[in-house]
PASE-500973 format. One record per residue: x, y negated, z of N, C-alpha, C in turn. Coordinates in steps of 0.2 Angstrom, whole numbers, plus 5000, padded with zeros to 4 digits. Layout:
residues N
XYZXYZXYZ;...
//
This chain:
residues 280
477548744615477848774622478548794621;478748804616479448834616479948774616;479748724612480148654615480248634621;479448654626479448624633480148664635;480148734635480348774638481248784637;481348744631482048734628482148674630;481748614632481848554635482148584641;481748604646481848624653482548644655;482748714649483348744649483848714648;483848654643484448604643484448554651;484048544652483948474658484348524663;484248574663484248624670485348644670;485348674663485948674661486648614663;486148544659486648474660486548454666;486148484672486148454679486648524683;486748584681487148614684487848584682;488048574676488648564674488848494679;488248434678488548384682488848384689;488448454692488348474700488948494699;489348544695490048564694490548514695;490548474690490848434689491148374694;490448364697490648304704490948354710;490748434712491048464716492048454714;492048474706492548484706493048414708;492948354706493048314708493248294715;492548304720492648314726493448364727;493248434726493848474728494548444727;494648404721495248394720495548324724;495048274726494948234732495348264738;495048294739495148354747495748374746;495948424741496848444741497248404739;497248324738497848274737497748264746;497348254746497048234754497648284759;497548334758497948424761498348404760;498748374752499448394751499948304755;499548274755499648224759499848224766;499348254767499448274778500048314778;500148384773500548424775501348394773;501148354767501948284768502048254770;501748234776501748174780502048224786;501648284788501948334792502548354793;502848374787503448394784503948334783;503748274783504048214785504448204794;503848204794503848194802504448264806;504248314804504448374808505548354805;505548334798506248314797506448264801;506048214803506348164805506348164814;505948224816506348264822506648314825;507048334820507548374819507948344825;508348404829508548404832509648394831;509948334834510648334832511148394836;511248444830511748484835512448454839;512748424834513048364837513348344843;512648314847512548314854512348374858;512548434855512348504862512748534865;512648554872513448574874513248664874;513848684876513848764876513248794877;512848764885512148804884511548814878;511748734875511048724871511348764865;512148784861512348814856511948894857;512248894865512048984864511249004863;510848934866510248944866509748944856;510248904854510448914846510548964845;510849004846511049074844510649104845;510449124852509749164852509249154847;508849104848508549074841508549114835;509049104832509249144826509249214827;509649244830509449314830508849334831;508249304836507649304834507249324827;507649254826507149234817507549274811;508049304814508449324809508949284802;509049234806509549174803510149174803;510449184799511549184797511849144794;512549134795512749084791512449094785;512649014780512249004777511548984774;510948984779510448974780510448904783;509748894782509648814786509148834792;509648804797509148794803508348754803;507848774804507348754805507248684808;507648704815507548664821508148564818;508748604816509048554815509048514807;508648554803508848544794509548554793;510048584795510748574793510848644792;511148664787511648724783512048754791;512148824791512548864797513148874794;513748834793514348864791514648924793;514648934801514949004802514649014813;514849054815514649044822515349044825;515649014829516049034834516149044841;516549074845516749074851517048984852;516748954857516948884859517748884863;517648954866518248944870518948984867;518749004858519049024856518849004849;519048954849518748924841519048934835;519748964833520048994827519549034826;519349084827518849134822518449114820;518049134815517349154814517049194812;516249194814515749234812515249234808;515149284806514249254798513849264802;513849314807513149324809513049294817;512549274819512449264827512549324832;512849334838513049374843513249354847;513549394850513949394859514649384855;514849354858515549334859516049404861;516649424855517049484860517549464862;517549414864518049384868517749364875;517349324876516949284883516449324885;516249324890515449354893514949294889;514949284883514549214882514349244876;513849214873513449204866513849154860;513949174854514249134850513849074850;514149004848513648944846513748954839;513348914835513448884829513748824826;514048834821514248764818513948754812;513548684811513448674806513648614800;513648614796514048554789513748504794;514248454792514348374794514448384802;514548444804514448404812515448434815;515748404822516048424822516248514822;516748514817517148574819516948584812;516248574810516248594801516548544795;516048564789516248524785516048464788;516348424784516148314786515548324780;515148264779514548254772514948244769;515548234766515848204761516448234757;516448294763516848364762517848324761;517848274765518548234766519048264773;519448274773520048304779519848234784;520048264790519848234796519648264802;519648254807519348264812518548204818;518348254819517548234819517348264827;517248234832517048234837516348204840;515948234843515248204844515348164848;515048104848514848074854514748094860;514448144863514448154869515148164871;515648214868516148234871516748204872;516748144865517148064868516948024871;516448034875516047994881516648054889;516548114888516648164894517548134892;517848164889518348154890518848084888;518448024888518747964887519247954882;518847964876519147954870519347874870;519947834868519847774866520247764861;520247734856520347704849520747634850;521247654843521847564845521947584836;522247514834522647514829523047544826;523247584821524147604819524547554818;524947564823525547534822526147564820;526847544818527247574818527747534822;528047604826528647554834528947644836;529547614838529947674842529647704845;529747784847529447784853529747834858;529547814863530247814869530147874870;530847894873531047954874530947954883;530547924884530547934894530048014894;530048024899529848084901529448094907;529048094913528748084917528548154919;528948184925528648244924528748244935;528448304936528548324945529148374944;529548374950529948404949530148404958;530848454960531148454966531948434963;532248394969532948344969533248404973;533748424968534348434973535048444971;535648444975536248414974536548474970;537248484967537448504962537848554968;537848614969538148634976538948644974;539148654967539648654964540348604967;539948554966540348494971540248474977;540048524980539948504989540748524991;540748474996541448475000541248485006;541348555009541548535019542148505022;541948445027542348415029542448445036;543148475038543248505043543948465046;544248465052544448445057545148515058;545648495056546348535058546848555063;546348505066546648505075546048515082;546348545085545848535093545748475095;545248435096545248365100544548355102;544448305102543748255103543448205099;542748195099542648135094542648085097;543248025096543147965098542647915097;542447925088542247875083541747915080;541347905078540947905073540847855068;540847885063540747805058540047805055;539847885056539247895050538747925053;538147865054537847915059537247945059;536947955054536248005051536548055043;536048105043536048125038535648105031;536148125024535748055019536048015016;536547995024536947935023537447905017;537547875011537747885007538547845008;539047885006539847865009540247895000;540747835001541347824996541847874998;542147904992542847914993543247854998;543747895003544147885008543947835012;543247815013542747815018542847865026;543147805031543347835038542447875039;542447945042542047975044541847995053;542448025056542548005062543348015064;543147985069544147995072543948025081;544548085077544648125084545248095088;545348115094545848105099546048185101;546648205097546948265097547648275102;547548295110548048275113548348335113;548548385109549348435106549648375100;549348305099549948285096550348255098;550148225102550648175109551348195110;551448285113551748325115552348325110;552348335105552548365095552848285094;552548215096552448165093552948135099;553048165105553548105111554148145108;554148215108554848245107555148235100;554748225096555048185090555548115092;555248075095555247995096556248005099;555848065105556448055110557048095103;556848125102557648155098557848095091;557248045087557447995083557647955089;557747935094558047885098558947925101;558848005100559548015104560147995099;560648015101561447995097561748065098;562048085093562448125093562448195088;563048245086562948275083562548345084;562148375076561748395076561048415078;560848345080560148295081559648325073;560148335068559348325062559248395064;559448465065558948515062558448495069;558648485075558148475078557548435077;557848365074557148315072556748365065;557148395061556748425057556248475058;556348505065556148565067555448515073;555548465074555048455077554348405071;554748395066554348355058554048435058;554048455060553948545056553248545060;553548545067552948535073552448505073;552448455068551948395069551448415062;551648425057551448465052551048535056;551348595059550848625061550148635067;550448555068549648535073549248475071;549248495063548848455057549048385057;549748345058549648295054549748285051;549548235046549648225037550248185037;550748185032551248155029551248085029;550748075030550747985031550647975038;550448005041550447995050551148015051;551548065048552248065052552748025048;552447995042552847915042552847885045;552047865047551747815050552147815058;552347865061552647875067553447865067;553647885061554247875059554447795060;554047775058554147695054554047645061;553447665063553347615068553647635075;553747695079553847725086553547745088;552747725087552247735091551947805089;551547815095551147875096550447865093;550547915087549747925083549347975087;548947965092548447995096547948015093;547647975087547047975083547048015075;546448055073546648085067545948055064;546048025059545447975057545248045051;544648075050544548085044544048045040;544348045032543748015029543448055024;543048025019542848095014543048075008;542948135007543548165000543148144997;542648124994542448114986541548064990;541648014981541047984984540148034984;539948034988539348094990538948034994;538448114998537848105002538148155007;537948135013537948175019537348235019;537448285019536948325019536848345026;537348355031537248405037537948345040;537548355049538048295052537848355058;538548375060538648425067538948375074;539448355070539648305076539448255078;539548255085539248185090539748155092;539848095094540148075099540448115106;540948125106541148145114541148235112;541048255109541048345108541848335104;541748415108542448455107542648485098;542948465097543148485088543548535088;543548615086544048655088544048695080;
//
């Protein structure tokens, strides 16, 4: 009876143990099984991770909130993107920065984040450069050409208002009473040369100064010059010029006309005179 009973107690023993034994197998089946799903999970969830890269100021400060939620600061890795937080900045003030997430004390706005490899942070490769997303060379028409080396011009291209040097303006005025016979210029704008005829008056106080002249160079007899020189005197104070009282001298005739022209080569800015109006 004692053998029956020491038989029993082994068989019963070696059949619990194999029962363990296959469980235990099983279990260890099932947790590679777990550890597999939850890598393939964790696979998956890195491979959609989200590109900061392409976010614009909304989606940053939407980032921001985030964080402060989760209690995330620089140097912490984003969940959402896998990447490292450099520091947070103000976009519209981007020299500073920040360790922690917050409100901007500069803008009514939330700080964004910056993180490694994207622009504004470190590059992957931790190399000098500049790094700009995609989206933003798209908005602002980034395009790209070869280095060349060439001069480069000094031209200027800017808006601006034209106007004359008033330093050198000349008014052209008229030294006698007369009329305008002539016009030679007739809008304003008009661009004219130095001793460029302007217009010619008809000044009849020189006529009078101009026969009494004529008659005393035509008389004979003694002291005729102070007289002619007293009437050269006359002709001088009802504005003729020294080459008109040549000009009268030389030929006999009567200079009825005072042509003026312009003194220096210009633009007409301002035209008063008309044809047939009184010049005083």
């Amino acid at each position: 009876m004692n053998r029956k009973y020491i038989f029993l107690f082994l068989l019963t023993v070696g059949m619990m143990l194999l029962i363990g034994y296959a469980v235990y197998q099983w279990g260890m089946r099932q947790g590679m099984d777990m550890s597999k799903a939850v890598s393939e999970d964790i696979s998956d969830t890195a491979k959609s991770t989200e590109d900061p890269s392409n976010w614009n100021i909304a989606e940053g400060e939407e980032a921001t909130r985030r964080h402060m939620d989760a209690g995330i600061k620089a140097g912490d890795i984003d969940p959402v993107t896998g990447q490292k937080i450099l520091f947070y900045q103000d976009p519209m003030v981007p020299g500073n920065k920040f360790e922690t997430p917050g409100k901007s004390p500069y803008m009514d706005m939330m700080l964004v984040p910056v993180y490694k490899g994207s622009a504004g942070g470190e590059s992957a490769t931790d190399e000098p450069g500049v790094s700009i997303n995609s989206r933003l060379q798209q908005n602002i028409g980034i395009r790209t050409a070869l280095v060349t080396k060439q001069d480069i011009a000094t031209q200027v291209t800017a808006v601006g208002a034209i106007a004359w040097n008033e330093r050198e303006e000349v008014n052209v005025q008229a030294r006698a009473l007369g009329y305008v016979e002539k016009l030679f210029v007739k809008a304003t704008l008009e661009q004219v040369n130095k001793g460029q005829p302007l217009l010619a008056i008809y000044v009849p106080d020189w006529v009078a100064v101009q026969e009494e002249f004529l008659a005393l160079n035509n008389m004979q007899g003694e002291g005729l010059d102070e007289l002619i020189a007293a009437s050269i005197a006359r002709m001088r104070q009802v504005g003729m010029s020294e080459a008109q009282i040549r000009q009268v001298k030389s030929t006999g005739r009567l200079q009825t006309q005072l042509i003026i022209t312009a003194p220096i080569d210009g633009v007409v800015t301002e035209l008063v005179a008309r044809e047939g109006m009184t010049i005083s």
